[in-house]
C-alpha positions as CSV (number, residue, x, y, z in Angstrom):
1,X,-32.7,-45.1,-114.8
2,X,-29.6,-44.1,-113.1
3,X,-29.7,-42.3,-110.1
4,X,-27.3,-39.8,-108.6
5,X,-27.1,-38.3,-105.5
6,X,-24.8,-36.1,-103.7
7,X,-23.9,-35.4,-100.6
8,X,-22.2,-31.9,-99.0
9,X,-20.9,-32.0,-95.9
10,X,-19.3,-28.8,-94.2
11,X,-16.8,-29.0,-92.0
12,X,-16.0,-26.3,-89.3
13,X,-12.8,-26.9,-87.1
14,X,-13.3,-24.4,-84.4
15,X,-9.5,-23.6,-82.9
16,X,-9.7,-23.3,-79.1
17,X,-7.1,-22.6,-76.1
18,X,-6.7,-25.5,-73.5
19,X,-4.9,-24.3,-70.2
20,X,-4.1,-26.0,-67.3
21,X,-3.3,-24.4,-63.7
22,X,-1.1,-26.4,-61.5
23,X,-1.6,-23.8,-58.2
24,X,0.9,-23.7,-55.5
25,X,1.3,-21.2,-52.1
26,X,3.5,-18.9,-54.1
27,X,2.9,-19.6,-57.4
28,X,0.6,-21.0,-60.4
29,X,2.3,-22.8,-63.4
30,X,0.4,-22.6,-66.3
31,X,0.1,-24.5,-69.8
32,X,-1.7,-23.8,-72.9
33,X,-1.7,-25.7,-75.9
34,X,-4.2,-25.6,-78.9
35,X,-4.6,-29.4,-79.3
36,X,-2.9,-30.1,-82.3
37,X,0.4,-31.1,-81.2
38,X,1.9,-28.5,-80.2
39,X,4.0,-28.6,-77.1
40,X,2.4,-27.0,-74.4
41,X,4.1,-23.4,-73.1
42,X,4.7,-22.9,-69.8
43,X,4.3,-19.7,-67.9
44,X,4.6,-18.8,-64.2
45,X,2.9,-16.4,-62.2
46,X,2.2,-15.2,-58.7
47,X,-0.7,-16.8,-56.9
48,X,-3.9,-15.2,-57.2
49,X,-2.4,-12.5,-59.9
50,X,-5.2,-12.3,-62.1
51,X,-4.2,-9.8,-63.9
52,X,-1.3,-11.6,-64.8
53,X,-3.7,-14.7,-65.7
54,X,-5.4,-12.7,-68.0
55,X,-2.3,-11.2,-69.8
56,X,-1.1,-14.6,-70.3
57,X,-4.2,-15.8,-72.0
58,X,-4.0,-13.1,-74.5
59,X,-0.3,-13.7,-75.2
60,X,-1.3,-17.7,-75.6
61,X,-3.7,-16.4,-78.4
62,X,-1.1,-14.5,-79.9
63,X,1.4,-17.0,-79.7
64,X,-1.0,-19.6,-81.0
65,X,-2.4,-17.2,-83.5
66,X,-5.4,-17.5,-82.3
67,X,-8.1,-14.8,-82.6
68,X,-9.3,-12.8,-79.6
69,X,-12.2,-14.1,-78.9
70,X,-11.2,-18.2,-79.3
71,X,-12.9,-20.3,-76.5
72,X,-10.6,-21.1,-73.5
73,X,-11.0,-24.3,-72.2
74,X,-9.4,-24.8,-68.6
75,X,-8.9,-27.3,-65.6
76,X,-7.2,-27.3,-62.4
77,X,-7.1,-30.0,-59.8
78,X,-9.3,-29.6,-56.4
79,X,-7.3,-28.4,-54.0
80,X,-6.2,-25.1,-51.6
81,X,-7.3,-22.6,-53.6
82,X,-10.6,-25.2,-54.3
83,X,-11.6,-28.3,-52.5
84,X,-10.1,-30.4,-50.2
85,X,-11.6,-33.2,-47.4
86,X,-11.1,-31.1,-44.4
87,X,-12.2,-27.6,-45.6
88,X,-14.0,-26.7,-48.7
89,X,-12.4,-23.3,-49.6
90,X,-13.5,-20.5,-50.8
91,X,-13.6,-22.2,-54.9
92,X,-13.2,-18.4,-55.9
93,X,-10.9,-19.2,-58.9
94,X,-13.6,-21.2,-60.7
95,X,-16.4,-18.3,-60.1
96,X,-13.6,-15.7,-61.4
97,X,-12.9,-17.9,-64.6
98,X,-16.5,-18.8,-65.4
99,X,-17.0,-15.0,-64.9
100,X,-14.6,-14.2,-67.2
101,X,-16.0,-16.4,-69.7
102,X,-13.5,-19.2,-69.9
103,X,-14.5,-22.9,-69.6
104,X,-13.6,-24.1,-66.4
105,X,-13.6,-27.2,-64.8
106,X,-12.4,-28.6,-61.5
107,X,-10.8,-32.1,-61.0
108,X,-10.8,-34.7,-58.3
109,X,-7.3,-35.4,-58.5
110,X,-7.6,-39.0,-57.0
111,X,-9.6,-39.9,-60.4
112,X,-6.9,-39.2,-62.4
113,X,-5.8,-42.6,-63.6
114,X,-1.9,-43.2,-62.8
115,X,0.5,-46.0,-63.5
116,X,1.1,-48.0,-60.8
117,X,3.9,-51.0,-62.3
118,X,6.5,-48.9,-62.7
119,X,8.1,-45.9,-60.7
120,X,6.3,-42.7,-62.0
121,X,8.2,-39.7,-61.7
122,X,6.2,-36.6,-60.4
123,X,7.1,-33.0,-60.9
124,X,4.6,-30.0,-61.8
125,X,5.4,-29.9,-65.6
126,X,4.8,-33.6,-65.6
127,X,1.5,-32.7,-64.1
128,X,0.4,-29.6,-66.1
129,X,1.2,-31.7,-69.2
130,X,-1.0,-34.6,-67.9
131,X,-4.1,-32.5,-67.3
132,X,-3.5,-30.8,-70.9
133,X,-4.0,-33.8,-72.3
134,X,-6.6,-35.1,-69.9
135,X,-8.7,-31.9,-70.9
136,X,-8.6,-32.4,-74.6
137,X,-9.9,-36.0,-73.8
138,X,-12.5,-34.8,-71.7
139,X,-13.6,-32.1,-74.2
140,X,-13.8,-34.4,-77.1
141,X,-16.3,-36.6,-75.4
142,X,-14.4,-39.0,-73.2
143,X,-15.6,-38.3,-69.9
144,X,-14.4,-41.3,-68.4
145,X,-10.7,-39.5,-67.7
146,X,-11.7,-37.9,-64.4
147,X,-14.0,-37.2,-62.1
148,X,-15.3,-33.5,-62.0
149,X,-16.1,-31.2,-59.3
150,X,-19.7,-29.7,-59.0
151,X,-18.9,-26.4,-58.0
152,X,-22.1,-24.5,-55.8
153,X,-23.2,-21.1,-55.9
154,X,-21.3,-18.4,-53.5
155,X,-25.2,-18.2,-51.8
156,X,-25.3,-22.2,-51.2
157,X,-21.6,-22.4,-50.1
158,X,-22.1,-19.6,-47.4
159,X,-25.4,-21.4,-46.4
160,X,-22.7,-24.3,-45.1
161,X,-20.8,-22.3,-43.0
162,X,-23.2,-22.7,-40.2
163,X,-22.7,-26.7,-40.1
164,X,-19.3,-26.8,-40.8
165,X,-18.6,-24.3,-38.1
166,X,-20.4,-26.6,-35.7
167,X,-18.8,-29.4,-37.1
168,X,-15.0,-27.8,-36.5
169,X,-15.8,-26.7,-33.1
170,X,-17.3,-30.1,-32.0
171,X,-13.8,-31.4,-32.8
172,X,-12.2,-28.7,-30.8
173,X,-14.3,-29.7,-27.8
174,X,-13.6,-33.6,-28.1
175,X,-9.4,-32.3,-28.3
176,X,-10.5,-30.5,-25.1
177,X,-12.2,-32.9,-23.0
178,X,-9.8,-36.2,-23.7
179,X,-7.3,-33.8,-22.9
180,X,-8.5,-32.6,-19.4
181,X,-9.0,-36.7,-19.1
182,X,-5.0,-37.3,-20.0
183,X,-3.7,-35.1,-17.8
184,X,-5.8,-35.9,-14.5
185,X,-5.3,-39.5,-15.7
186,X,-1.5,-38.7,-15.2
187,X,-2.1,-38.5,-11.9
188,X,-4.2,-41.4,-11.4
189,X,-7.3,-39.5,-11.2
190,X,-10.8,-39.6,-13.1
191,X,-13.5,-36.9,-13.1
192,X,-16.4,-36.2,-15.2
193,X,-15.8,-33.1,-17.3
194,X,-18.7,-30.7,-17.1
195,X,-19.6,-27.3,-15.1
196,X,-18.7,-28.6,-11.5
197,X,-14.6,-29.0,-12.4
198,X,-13.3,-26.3,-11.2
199,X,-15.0,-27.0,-7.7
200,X,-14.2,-30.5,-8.6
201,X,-10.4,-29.7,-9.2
202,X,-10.0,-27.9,-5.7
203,X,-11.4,-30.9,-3.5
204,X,-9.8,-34.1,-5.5
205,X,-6.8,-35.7,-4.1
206,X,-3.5,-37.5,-5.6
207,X,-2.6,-41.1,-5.0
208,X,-0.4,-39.7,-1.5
209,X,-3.2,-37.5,-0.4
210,X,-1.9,-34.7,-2.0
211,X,-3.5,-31.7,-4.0
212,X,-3.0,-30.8,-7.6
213,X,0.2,-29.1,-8.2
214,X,-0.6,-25.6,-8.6
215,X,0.8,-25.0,-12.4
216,X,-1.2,-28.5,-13.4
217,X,-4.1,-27.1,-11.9
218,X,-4.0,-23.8,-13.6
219,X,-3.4,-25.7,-17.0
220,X,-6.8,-28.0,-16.2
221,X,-8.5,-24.6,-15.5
222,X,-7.5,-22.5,-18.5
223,X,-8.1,-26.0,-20.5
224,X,-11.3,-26.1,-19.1
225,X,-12.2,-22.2,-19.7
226,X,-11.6,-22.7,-23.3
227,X,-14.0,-26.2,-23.5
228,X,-16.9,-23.5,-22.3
229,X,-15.7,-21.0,-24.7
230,X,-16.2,-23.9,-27.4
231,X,-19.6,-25.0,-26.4
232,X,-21.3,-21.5,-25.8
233,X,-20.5,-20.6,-29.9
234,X,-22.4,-24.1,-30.2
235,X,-25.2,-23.0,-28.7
236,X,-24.9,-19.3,-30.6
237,X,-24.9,-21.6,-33.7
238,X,-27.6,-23.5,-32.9
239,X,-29.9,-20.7,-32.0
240,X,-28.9,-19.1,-35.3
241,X,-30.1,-22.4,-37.0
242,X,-33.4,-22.4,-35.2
243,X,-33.8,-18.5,-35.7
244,X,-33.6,-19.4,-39.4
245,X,-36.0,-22.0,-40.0
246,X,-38.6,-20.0,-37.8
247,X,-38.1,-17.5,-41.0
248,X,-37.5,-19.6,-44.2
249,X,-36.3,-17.1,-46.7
250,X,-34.5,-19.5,-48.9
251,X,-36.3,-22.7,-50.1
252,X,-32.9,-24.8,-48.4
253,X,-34.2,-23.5,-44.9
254,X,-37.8,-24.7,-45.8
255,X,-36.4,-28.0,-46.4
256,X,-34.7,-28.3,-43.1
257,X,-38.1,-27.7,-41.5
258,X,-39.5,-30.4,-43.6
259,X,-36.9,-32.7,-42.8
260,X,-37.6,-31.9,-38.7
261,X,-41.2,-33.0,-39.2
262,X,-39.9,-37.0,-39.5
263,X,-39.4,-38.8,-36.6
264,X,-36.1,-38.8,-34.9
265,X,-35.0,-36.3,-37.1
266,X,-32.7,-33.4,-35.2
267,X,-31.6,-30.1,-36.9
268,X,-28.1,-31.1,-36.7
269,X,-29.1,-33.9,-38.9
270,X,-31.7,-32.3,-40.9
271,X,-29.7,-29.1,-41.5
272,X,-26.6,-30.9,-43.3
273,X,-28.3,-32.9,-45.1
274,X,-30.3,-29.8,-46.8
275,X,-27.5,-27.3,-46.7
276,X,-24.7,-30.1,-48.7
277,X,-27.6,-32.7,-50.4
278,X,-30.9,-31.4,-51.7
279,X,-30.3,-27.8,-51.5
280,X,-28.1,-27.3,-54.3
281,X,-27.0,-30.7,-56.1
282,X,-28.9,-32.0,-59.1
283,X,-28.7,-35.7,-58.5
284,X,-30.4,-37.8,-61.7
285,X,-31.3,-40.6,-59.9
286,X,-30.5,-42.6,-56.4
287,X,-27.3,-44.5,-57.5
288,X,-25.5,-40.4,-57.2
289,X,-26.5,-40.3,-54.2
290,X,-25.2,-43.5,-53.0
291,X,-22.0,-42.3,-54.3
292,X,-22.1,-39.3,-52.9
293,X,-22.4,-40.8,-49.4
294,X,-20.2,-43.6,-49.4
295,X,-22.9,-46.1,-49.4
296,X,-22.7,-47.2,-53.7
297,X,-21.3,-51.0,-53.6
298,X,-17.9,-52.0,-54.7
299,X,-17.6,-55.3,-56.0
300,X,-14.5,-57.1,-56.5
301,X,-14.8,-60.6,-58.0
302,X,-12.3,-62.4,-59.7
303,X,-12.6,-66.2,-60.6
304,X,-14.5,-67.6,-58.1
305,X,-14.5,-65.4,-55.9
306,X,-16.3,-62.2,-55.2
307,X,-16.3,-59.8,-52.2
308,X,-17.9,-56.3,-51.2
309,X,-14.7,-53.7,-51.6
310,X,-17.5,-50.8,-50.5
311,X,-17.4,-48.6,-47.0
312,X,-19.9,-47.3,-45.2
313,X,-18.3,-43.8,-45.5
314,X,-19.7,-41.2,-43.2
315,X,-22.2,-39.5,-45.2
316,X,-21.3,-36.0,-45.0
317,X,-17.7,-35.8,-43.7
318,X,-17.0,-36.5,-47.0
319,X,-16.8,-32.8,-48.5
320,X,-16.8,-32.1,-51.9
């Protein structure tokens, strides 16, 4: 007996917008593109002009003819107006487009794969164009194109202003001391830079038997004033960090305490590691979090030979 069967398969194509932001002090460059081989349009617009955002979004869907309520897609790379090593920003743009419910993503820009035998020119078109077609990639299940940005909450990232603050100003007293050092060293002198330099500064003597030139000792005063300035808003930091955990009223305070409770354990340590680990990230299993601090291996072997291409990075200096 014969046997037929029949199979019906629906297909549903759903049209979406893909834009890209390439951001800039005094302006954004924008592309959209639908995917299909179309070659992206360009638009300019002021920085930070959402309004203007939004109006071109809508003429993209016109232009596209798109309906009005398509899915966006988007991407921009981490940078001023997002992430960077040194300060973490305020990463309002994503918040405002997830808000507004477009798709966002944010991009390390250092994963994005480049070629390197040849001279590559660089412009922001080039660029836009690039992440367009980086984003369709990603959205169509190839994840492997970049490396994306976990963007925290506005509660967790004003939870790490406390650390970072402390982190900035123990820079600022470092610049401050080695250069009280420099400029007595100029004169052949060493002293120990604590409370007692001022006194210190008034009694010490030049290679002749001379005292400090008035207008160098002025400096080394002022210099100094402003190291005190830098280590009394350590200590107002500090208290506030202490005053905190005494009151846990967020489960990331809690933690720190927790953390305190093991040996050798300090709440300069135990605070970042709460406030930019465990507070916030979901990590799946310990191999992110060896990435995340610097400390996943690196192997490079080739042949017969093999060696360890991995850095001990400094665990949360890294910022992203």
């Amino acid at each position: 007996m014969d046997t037929a069967a029949t199979c019906n398969f629906e297909y549903t194509l759903e049209r979406l917008l893909y834009m890209a932001i390439e951001l800039d002090n005094n302006r954004w460059k924008l592309g959209f593109t639908t995917g299909f081989g179309q070659r992206p349009r360009e638009r300019n617009i002021a920085t930070r002009d959402t309004a203007a955002l939004e109006r071109k979004i809508r003429s993209a869907r016109r232009r596209f003819h798109l309906p009005g309520d398509c899915r966006v897609l988007s991407c921009y790379e981490a940078g001023r107006e997002g992430f960077s090593r040194k300060d973490i920003g305020t990463m309002w743009l994503h918040r405002y487009l997830i808000q507004t419910g477009i798709h966002n993503v944010v991009v390390d820009a250092g994963s994005m794969n480049a070629r390197k035998k040849r001279r590559r020119a660089k412009t922001d078109r080039i660029d836009m164009e690039k992440m367009l077609r980086m984003l369709i990639r990603y959205h169509a299940g190839d994840e492997e194109v970049w490396s994306v940005v976990r963007v925290p909450s506005a509660g967790a990232e004003d939870r790490r202003q406390l650390h970072r603050e402390r982190w900035a100003l123990s820079g600022e007293r470092n610049k401050h001391i080695n250069r009280i050092k420099g400029l007595l060293a100029t004169q052949g002198i060493s002293l120990s830079v604590n409370g007692d330099l001022p006194e210190a500064l008034g009694q010490v003597r030049k290679w002749d038997g001379s005292p400090l030139s008035p207008h160098l000792k002025t400096r080394l005063l002022r210099e100094h004033e402003r190291l005190l300035l830098v280590e009394q808003q350590m200590k107002a930091i500090e208290q506030e960090q202490r005053h905190a955990i005494r009151r846990p009223e967020h489960p990331s305070t809690a933690m720190v305490r927790n953390l305190m409770r093991l040996k050798s354990i300090h709440i300069h340590t135990a605070w970042p590691l709460a406030m930019e680990l465990f507070s916030w990230r979901q990590f799946q299993n310990s191999r992110e979090i060896g990435a995340l601090v610097g400390l996943e291996p690196v192997p490079h072997q080739s042949g017969g030979t093999f060696r360890e291409k991995g850095t001990l990075a400094p665990a949360l200096q890294v910022q992203v």
